[in-house]
C-alpha positions in Angstrom: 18.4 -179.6 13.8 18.6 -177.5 10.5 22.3 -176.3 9.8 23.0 -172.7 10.2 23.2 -170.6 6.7 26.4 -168.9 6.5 26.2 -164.8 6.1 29.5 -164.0 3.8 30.4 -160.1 3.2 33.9 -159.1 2.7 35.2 -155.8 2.7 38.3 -153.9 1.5 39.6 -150.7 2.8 38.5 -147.7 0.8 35.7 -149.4 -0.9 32.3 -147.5 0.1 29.7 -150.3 -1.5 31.1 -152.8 0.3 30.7 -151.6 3.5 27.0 -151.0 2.0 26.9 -155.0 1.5 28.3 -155.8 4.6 25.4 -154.1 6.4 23.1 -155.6 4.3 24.4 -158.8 5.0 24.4 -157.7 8.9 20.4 -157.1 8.5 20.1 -160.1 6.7 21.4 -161.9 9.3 19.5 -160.0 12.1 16.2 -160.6 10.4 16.7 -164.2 9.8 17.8 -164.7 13.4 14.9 -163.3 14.6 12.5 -165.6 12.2 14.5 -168.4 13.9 17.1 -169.3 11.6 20.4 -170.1 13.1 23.2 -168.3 11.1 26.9 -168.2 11.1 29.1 -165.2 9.6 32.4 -164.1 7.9 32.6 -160.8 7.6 34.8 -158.5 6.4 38.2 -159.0 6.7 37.4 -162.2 7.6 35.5 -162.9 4.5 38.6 -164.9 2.6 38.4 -168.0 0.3 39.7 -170.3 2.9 37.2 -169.1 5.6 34.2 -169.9 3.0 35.6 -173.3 1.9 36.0 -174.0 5.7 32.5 -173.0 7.1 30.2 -173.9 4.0 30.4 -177.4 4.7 28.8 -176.7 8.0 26.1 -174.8 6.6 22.8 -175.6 4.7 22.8 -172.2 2.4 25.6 -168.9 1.4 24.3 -166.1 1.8 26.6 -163.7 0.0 26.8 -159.9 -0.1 29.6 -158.0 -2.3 31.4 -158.2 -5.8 31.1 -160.4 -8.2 30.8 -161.0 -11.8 29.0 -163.5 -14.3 31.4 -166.5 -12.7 32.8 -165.3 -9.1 32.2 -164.2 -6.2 34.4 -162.1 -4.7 36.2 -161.9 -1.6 38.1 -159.5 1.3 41.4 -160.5 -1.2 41.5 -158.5 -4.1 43.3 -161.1 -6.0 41.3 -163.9 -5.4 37.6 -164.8 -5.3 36.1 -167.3 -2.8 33.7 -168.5 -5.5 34.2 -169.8 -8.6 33.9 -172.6 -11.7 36.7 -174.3 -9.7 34.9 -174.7 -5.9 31.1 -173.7 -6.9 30.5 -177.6 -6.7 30.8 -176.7 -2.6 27.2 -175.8 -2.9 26.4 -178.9 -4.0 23.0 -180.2 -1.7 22.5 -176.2 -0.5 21.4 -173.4 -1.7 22.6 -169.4 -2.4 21.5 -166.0 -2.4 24.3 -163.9 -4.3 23.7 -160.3 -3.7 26.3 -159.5 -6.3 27.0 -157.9 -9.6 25.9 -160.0 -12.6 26.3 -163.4 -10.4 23.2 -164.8 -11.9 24.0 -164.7 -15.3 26.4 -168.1 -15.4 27.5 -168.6 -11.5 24.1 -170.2 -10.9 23.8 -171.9 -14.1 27.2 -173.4 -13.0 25.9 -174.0 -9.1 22.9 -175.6 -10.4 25.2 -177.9 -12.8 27.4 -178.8 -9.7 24.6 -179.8 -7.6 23.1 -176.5 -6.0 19.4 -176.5 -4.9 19.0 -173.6 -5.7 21.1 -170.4 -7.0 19.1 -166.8 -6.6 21.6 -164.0 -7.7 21.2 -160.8 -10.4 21.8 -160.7 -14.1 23.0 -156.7 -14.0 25.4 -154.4 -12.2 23.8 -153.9 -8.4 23.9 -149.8 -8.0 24.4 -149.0 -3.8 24.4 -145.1 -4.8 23.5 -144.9 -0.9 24.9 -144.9 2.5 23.7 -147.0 5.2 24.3 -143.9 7.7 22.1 -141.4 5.2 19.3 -143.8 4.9 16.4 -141.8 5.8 14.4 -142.5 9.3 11.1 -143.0 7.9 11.7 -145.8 5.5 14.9 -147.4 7.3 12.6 -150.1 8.9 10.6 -150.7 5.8 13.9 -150.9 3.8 15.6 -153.5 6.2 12.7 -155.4 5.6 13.1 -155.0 1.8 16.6 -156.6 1.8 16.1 -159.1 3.7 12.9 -160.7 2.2 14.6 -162.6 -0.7 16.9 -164.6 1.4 14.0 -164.9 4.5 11.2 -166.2 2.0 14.1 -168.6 0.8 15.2 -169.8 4.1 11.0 -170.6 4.1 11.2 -172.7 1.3 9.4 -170.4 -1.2 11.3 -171.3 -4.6 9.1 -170.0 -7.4 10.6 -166.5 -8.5 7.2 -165.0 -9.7 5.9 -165.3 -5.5 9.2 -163.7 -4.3 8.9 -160.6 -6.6 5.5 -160.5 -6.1 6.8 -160.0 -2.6 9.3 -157.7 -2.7 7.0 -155.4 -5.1 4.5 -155.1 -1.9 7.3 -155.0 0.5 8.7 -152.2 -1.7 5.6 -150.2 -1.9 6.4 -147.3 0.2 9.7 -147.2 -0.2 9.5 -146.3 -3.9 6.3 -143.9 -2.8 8.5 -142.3 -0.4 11.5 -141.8 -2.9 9.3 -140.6 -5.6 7.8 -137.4 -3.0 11.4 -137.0 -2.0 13.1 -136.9 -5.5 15.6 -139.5 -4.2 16.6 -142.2 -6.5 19.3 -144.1 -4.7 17.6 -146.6 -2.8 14.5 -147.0 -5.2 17.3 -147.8 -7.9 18.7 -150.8 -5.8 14.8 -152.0 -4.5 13.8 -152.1 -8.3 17.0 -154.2 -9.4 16.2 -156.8 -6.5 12.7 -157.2 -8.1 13.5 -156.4 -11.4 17.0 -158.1 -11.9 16.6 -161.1 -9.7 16.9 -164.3 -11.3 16.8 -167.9 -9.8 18.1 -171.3 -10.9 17.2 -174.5 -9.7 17.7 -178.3 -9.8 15.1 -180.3 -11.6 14.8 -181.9 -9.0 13.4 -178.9 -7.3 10.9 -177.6 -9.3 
């Protein structure tokens, strides 16, 4: 049996875009357990250091939603990240979707370097100028969808990052029509930087 992938989303009081991650971690996880992927979670203020470096080992892939910057990961403590130069070699024989601010500019070189698969993060700032609540009816399905395809056509085994924007981009499609009639730019901001921003590191081995 394939080991879970463990969905990691902390949250701080106060802190609007990370409740945004969270539930885009939470669709993540719904979509892939419906593709039949077994998953396991720490959410919120359950997403600490010590609960990562305690379920990882049990899991074939991080899945990680929140802050982060070009070596971290962040975590539900402010003063502490749950990833970093000093425990990224816990990825070592998995591999990582980082849904986080500027994690793929060195944090995968580094994961890669330590033995990662495969590291899939975002060399810019991710903008979540949006509200899960306020997401509009007629796109909320398609834009699910959209944010969970990256991690779902990983969890397949697809590993080239030309196919997975190619996609996104038609996953995208109507959300960016629809935003365009509307005039809102929130949520065609963040689906462009997915495509756009994504970048993905692997072991030679891998390629």
């Amino acid at each position: 049996m394939t080991a879970p992938l463990l969905v990691f989303a902390p949250t701080r009081p106060g802190e609007d875009g990370l409740e945004s991650s969270r539930w885009m971690a939470e669709c993540n996880r719904d979509r892939l357990n419906a593709e039949g992927f077994s998953t396991i979670e720490a959410l919120g203020g359950d997403a600490l250091p010590a609960a990562l470096e305690e379920r990882l080992p049990e899991a074939s892939a991080l899945l990680y939603f929140g802050h982060g910057d070009e070596e971290h990961l962040g975590s539900a403590d402010a003063e502490k990240p749950s990833m970093g130069p000093g425990n990224v070699h816990l990825l070592s024989d998995r591999w990582a979707h980082a849904v986080a601010c500027r994690a793929g500019v060195r944090l995968a070189d580094l994961a890669v370097e330590k033995g990662a698969i495969l590291f899939a993060g975002y060399d810019a700032a991710i903008i979540l100028d949006w509200s899960p609540t306020n997401i509009p009816a007629e796109i909320a399905g398609a834009f699910r969808i959209f944010i969970s395809e990256t991690s779902v056509l990983l969890a397949r085994g697809v590993r080239e990052i030309g196919e997975i924007q190619r996609r996104l981009e038609a996953v995208a499609e109507r959300i960016v029509l629809w935003c365009q009639d509307d005039g809102s730019q929130g949520l065609e901001i963040t689906a462009q930087q997915l495509i756009q921003r994504l970048v993905v590191r692997r072991a030679v081995a891998a390629t």
